[in-house]
VEXDREN-2710 file (C-alpha; in Angstrom, 1 decimal):
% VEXDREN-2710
k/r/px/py/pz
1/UNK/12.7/24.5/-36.9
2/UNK/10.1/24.7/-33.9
3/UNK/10.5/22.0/-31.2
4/UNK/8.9/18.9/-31.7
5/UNK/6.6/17.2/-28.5
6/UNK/4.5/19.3/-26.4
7/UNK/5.4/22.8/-24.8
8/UNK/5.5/21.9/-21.2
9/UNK/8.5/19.3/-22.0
10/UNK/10.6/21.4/-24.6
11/UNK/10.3/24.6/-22.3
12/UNK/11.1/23.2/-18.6
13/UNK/13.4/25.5/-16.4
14/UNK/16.7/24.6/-16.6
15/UNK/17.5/26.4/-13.3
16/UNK/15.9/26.8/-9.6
17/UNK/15.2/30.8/-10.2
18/UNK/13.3/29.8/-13.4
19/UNK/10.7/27.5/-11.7
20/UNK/7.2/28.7/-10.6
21/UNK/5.9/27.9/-7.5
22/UNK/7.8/26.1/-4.4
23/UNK/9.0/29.2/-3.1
24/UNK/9.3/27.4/0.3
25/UNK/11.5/25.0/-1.1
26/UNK/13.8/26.5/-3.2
27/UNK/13.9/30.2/-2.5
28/UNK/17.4/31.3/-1.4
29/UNK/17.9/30.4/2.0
30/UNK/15.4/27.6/2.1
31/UNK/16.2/24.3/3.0
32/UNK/16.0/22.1/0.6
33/UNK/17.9/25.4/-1.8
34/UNK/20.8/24.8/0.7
35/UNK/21.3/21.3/0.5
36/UNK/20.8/21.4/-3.4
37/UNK/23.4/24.4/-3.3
38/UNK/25.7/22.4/-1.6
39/UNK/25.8/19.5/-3.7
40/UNK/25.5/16.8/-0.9
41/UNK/22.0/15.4/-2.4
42/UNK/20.0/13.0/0.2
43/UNK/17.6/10.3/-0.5
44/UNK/14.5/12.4/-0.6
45/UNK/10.5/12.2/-1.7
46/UNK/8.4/15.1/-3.0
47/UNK/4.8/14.4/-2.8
48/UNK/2.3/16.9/-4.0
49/UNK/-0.3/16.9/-6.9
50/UNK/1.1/16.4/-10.5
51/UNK/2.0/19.6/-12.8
52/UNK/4.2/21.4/-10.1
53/UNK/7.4/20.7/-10.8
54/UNK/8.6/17.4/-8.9
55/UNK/10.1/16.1/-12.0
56/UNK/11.7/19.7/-12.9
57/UNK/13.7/19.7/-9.9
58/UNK/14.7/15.9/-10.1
59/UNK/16.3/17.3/-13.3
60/UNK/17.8/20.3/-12.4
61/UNK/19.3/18.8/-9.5
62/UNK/20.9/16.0/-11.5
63/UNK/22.0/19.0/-14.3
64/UNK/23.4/21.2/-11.5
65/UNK/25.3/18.4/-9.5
66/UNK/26.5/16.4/-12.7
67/UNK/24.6/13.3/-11.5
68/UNK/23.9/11.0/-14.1
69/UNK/20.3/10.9/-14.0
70/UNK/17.9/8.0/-14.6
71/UNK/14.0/8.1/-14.6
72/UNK/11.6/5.1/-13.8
73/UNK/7.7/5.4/-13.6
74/UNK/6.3/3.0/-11.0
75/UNK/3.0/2.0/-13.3
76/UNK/5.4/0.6/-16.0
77/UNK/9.0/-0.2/-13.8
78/UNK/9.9/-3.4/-12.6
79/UNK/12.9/-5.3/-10.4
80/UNK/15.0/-5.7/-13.4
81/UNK/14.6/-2.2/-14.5
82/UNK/15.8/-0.8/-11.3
83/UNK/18.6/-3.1/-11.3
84/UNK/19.4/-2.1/-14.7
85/UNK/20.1/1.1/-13.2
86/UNK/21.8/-0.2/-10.5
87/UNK/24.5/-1.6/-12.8
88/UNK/25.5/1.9/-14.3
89/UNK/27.0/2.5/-11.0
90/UNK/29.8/1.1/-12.3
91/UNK/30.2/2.5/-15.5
92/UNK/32.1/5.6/-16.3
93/UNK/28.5/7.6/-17.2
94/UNK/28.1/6.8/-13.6
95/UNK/31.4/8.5/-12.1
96/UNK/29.9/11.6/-10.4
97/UNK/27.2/9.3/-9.1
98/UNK/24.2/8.1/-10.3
99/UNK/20.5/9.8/-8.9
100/UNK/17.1/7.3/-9.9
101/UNK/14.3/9.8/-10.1
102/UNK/11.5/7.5/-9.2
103/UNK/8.2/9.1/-10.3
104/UNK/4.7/7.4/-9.2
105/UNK/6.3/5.7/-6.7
106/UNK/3.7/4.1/-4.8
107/UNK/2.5/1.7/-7.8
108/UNK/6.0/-0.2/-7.2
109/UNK/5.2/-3.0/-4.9
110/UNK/6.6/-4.1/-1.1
111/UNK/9.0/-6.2/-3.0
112/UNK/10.2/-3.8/-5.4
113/UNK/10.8/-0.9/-2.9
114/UNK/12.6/-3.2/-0.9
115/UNK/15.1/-4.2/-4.0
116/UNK/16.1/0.0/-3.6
117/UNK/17.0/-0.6/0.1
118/UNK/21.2/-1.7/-0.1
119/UNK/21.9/0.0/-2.7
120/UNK/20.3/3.7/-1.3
121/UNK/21.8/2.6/2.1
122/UNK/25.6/2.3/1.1
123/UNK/25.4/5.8/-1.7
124/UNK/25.6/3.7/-4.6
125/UNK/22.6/5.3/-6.2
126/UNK/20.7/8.7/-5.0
127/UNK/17.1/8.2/-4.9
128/UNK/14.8/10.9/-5.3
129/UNK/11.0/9.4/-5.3
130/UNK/8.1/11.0/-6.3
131/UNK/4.4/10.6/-5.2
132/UNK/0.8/11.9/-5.8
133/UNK/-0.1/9.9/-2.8
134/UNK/0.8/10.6/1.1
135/UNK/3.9/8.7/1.1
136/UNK/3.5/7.8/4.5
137/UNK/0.5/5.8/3.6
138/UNK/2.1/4.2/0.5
139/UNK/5.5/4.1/0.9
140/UNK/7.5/1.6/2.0
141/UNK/8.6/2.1/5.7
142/UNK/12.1/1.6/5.2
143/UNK/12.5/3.4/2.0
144/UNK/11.0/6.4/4.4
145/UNK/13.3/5.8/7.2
146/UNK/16.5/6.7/4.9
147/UNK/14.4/9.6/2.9
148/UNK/13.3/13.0/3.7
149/UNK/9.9/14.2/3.0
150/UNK/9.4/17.6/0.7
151/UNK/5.8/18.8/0.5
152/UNK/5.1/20.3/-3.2
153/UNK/2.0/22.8/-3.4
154/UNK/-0.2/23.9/-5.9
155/UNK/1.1/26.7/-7.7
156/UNK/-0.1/29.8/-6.5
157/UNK/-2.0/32.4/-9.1
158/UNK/0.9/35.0/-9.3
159/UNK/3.0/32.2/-9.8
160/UNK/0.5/30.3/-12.3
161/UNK/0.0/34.0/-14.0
162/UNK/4.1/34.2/-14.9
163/UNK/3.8/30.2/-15.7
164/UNK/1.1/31.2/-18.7
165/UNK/3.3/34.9/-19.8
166/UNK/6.4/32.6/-19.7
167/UNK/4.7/30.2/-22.1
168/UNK/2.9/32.7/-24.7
169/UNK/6.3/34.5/-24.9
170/UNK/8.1/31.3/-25.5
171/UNK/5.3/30.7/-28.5
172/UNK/6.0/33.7/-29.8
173/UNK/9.8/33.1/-29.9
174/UNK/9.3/29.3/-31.7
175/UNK/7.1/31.2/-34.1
176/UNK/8.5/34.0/-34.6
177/UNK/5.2/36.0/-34.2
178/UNK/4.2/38.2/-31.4
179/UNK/0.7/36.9/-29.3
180/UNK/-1.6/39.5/-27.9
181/UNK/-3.8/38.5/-24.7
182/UNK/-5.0/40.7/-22.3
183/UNK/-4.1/40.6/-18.7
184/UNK/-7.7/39.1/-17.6
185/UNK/-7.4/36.5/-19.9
186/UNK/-4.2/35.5/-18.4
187/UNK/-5.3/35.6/-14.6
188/UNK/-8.3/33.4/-16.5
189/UNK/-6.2/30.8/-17.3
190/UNK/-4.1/30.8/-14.1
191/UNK/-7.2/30.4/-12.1
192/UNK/-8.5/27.7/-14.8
193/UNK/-5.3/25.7/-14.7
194/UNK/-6.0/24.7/-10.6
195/UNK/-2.2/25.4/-9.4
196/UNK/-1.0/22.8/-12.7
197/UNK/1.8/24.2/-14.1
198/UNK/1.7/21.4/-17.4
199/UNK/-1.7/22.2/-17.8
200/UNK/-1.0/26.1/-18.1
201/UNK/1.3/25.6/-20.4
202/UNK/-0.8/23.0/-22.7
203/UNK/-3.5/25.7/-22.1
204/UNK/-1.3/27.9/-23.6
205/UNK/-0.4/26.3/-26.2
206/UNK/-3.7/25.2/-27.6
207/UNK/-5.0/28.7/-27.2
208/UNK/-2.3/30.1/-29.5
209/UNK/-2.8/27.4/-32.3
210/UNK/-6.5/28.6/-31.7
211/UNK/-6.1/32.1/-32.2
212/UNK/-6.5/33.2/-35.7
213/UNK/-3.4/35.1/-37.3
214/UNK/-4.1/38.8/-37.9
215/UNK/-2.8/42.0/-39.6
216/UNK/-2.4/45.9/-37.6
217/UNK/-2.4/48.7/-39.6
218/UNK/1.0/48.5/-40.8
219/UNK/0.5/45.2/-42.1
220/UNK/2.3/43.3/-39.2
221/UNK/0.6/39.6/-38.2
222/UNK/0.0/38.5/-34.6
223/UNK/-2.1/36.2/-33.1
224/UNK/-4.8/37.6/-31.1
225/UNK/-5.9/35.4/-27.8
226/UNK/-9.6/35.5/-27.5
227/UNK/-12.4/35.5/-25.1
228/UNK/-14.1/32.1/-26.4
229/UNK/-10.6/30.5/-26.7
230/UNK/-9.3/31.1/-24.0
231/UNK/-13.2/30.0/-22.3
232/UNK/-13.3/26.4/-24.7
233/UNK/-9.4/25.3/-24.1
234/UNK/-8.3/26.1/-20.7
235/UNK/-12.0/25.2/-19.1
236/UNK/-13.2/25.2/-15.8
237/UNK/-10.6/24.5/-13.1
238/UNK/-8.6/21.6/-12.3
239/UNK/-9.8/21.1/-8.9
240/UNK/-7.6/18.1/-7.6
241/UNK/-10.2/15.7/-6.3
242/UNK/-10.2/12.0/-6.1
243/UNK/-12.5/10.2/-3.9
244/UNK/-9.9/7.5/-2.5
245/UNK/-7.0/9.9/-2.2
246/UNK/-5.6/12.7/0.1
247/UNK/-7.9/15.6/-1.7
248/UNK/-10.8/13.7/-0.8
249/UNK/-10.9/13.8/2.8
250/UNK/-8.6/16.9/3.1
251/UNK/-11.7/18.3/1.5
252/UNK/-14.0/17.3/3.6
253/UNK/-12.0/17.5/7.0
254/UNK/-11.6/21.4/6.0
255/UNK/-16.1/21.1/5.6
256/UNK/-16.3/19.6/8.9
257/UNK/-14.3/22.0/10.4
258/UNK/-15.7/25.1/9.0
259/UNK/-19.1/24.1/9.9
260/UNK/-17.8/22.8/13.6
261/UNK/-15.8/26.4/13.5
262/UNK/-19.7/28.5/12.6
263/UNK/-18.2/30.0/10.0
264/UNK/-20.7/29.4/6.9
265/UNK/-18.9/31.1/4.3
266/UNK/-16.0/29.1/4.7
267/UNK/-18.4/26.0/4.6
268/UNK/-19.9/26.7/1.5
269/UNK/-16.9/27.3/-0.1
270/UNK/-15.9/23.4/0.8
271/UNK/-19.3/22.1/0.1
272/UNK/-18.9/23.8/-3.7
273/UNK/-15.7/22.1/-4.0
274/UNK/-17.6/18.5/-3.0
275/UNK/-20.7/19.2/-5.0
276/UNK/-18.4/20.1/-8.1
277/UNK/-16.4/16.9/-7.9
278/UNK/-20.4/15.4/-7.5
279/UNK/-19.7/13.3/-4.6
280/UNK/-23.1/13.6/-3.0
281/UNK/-22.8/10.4/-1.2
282/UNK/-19.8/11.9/1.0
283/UNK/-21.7/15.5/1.6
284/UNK/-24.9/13.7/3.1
285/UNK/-22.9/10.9/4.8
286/UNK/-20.5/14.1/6.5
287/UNK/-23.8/16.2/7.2
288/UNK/-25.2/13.7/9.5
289/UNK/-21.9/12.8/11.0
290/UNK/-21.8/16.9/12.1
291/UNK/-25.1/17.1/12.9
292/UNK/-24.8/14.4/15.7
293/UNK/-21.0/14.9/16.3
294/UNK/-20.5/18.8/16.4
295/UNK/-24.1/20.3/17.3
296/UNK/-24.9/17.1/19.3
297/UNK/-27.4/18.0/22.4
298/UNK/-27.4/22.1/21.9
299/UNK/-29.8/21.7/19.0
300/UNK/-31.4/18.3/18.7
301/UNK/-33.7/19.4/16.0
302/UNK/-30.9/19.6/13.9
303/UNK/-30.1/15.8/13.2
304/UNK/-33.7/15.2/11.6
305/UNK/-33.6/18.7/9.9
306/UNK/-30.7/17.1/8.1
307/UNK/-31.7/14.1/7.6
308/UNK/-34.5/15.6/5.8
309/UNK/-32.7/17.9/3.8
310/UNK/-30.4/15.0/2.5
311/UNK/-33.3/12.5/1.6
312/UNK/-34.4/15.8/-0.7
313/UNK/-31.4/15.6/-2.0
314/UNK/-30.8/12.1/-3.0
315/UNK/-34.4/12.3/-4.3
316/UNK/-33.2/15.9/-6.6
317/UNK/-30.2/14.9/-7.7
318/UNK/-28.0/17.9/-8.9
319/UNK/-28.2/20.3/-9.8
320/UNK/-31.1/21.3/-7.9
321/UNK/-29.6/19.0/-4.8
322/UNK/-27.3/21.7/-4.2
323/UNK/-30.5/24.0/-2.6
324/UNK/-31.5/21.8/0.1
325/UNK/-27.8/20.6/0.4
326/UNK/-26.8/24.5/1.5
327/UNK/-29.8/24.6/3.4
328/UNK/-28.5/22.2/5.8
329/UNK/-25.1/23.5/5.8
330/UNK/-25.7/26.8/6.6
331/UNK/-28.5/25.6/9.5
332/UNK/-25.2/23.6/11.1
333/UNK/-22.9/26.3/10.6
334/UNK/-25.2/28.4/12.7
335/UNK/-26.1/26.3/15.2
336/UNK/-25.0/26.2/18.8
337/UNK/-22.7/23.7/19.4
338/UNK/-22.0/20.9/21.3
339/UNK/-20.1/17.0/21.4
340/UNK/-20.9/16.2/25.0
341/UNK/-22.9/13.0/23.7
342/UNK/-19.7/12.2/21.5
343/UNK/-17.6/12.6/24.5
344/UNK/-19.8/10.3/26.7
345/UNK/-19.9/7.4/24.5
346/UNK/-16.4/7.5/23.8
347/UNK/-15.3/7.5/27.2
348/UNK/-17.4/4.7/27.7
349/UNK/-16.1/2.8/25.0
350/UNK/-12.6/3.4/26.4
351/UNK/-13.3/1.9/29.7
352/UNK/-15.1/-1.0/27.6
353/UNK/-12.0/-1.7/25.6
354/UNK/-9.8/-1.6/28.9
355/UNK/-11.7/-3.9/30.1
356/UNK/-13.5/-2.1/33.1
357/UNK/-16.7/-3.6/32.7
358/UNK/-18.0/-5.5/36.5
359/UNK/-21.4/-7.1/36.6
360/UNK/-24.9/-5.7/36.3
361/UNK/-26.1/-4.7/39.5
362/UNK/-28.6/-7.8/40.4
363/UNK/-31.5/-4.9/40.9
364/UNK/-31.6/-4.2/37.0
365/UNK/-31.2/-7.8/35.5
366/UNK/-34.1/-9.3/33.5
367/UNK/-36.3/-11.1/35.8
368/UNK/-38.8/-11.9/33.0
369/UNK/-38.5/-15.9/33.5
370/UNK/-39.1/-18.3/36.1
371/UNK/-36.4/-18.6/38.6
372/UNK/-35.1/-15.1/38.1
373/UNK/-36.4/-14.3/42.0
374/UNK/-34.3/-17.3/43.4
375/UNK/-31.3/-15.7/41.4
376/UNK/-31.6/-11.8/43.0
377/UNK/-32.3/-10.4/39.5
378/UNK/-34.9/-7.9/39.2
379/UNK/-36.2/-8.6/43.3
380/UNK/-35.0/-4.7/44.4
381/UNK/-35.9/-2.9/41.5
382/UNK/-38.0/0.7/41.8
383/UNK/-39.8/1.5/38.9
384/UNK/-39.0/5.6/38.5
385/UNK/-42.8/6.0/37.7
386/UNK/-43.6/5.1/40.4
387/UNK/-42.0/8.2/42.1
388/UNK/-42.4/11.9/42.1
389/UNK/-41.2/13.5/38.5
390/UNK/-40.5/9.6/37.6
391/UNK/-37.5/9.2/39.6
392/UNK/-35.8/7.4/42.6
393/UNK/-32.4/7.5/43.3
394/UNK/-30.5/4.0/42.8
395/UNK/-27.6/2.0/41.2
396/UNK/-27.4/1.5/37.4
397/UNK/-23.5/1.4/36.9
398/UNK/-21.7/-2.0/37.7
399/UNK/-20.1/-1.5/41.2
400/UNK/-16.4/-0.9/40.0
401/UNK/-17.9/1.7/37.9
402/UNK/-20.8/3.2/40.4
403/UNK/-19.0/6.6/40.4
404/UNK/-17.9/7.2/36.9
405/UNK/-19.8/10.1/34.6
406/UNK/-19.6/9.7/31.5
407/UNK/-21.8/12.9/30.1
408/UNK/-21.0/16.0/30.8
409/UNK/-23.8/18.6/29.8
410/UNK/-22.7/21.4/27.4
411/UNK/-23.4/25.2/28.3
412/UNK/-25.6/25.8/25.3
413/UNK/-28.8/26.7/26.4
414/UNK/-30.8/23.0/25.8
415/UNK/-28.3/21.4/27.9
416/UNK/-28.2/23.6/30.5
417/UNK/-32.1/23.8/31.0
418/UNK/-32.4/19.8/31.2
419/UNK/-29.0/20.0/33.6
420/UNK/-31.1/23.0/35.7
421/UNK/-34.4/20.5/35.9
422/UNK/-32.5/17.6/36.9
423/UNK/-30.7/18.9/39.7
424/UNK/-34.5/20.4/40.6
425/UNK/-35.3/16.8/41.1
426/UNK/-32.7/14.8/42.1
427/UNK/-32.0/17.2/45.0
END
């Protein structure tokens, strides 16, 4: 009788050589292989996206180490649930020691977390905790303290590619009928399924319900995978992307720094990503940050060329937004560059917030109002127009800052003309 419940839960590896993906966790000689080899399980967290095998290994570690294992969500778990598990400590299912898988960790509360602190401190329970969320953001500071960190990845496409043979050949098995799919429409589906192993395998699935049982010329069914099936039921790719989470702004720190690194290729490859995920907002916000931050001074132009090409933009909406949108990208990526007027403010800003301030040389204080002479303010004061090339040589800065530069001109070729003219004058 076939299995009952979806495929990616009735076919999970039941070993470490089985899983896809990890490689640089669990391949012999890796780390986190030794210490699971060994049997000496640490509190640990995996964070990475969903559908790469966090759970899996929570369970084959239990399976391999004879741990009783217990699993809590963190959307539906609460105090009493994890001291329900607490108590099994001392039962006789809990003699080879009892491991809490923790999955969604970061939805448990200060409070909560805390309630896991004396009993993961004196080995009564092993905790292994799971997160979509940077764990050092979310997670509980003490909980992290007693915990190592493993990184999960996405599933790489060779890996993703034995993920969906695994799964058809598994189908054919429950069945009891062989599946024919070419190798295309394989490396199709690993590309659609965006390094999820889960979502492979419900891919999978689906596509051979889909496929419409058929006889060769010896009479013999199969199921034949097809081109629209395969196109309908695995669909575009699960980019992971969510605009108040770690995708987000890895996203769109890898955009600025393709465009601050000139390399446009890379760039538009990032911008896709942003304008598939349709965050406009964060594209044209990140443009104008660049265009003042990275190409600064070296190409001034290039501020109002994007400002321009953002207000088109907003105006289009996608998908034509995505023209001007490249436009600008592309223009930035190919820019000189420069973040001397970045540097400059923010140096200034440091002395601010260290408190080196002094007061404003009497010369340059408002003397707009009646009294103002009596006061000093304004009574020396040389109006530069009044000078050759609108300039005379005097003290702006506060005296305990009179020698302190702040802007440093850039070698691109703008900044080093208006550097060239101004030593011209001021000489």
């Amino acid at each position: 009788m076939p299995h009952t419940g979806p495929l990616a839960d009735w076919a999970r590896p039941k070993t470490l050589d089985e899983m896809v993906g990890q490689q640089h966790l669990i391949a012999p000689g890796r780390q986190l292989r030794r210490i699971i080899d060994s049997g000496k399980i640490p509190n640990m967290i995996f964070y990475g996206p969903s559908g790469v095998g966090k759970t899996t290994l929570a369970r084959i570690i239990a399976s391999q180490t004879n741990m009783r294992l217990y699993k809590l969500n963190g959307t539906s778990a609460g105090t009493a649930d994890i001291k329900d598990v607490i108590a099994q400590t001392d039962t006789i299912s809990g003699a080879n020691g009892v491991l809490l898988y923790l999955d969604e960790i970061q939805y448990l509360n200060k409070k909560q977390q805390q309630s896991l602190l004396e009993y993961i401190e004196n080995g009564r329970i092993t905790l292994i905790a799971s997160t979509t969320e940077n764990p050092y953001f979310y997670v509980y500071n003490a909980i992290l303290s007693r915990s190592t960190v493993f990184e999960f990845k996405p599933v790489p496409i060779s890996e993703m590619e034995k993920a969906v043979r695994r799964a058809f050949s598994l189908l054919e098995q429950e069945y009891d009928i062989p599946v024919k799919i070419t190798d295309d429409l394989i490396t199709q589906m690993a590309y659609s399924c965006g390094g999820d192993v889960r979502k492979a395998m419900n891919a999978s699935e689906l596509c051979f319900y889909a496929s419409p049982v058929q006889e060769d010329e010896l009479g013999n069914e199969f199921r034949q995978v097809e081109q629209q099936s395969v196109d309908e039921l695995s669909q575009k790719s699960s980019m992971r992307y969510d605009r108040h989470g770690d995708a987000h702004y890895d996203i769109l720190s890898a955009f600025q720094k393709s465009i601050r690194g000139s390399d446009p290729d890379a760039a538009m490859h990032y911008l896709a990503r942003l304008i598939e995920a349709d965050d406009l907002p964060s594209i044209c916000r990140r443009m104008l940050v660049i265009a003042a931050e990275d190409i600064g001074l070296a190409y001034p132009q290039a501020i109002s060329i994007v400002k321009a090409c953002v207000d088109s933009a907003l105006q289009l909406g996608f998908p034509e937004a995505r023209i001007p949108l490249a436009e600008a990208v592309i223009l930035l990526c190919t820019c000189p560059k420069s973040n001397s007027a970045m540097c400059a403010i923010d140096m200034a800003l440091a002395d601010i917030r260290n408190g080196r301030t002094g007061d404003i040389p009497a010369h340059i204080k408002d003397g707009h109002y009646k009294g103002a002479q009596k006061l000093g303010h304004s009574v020396n004061y040389q109006y530069p127009h009044d000078f050759p090339h609108h300039w005379i040589k005097q003290q702006y800065l506060p005296d305990e800052l009179k020698d302190r530069i702040y802007y440093q001109p850039g070698e691109n070729k703008f900044e080093s003309q208006s550097k060239a003219y101004w030593d011209k004058v001021k000489k």
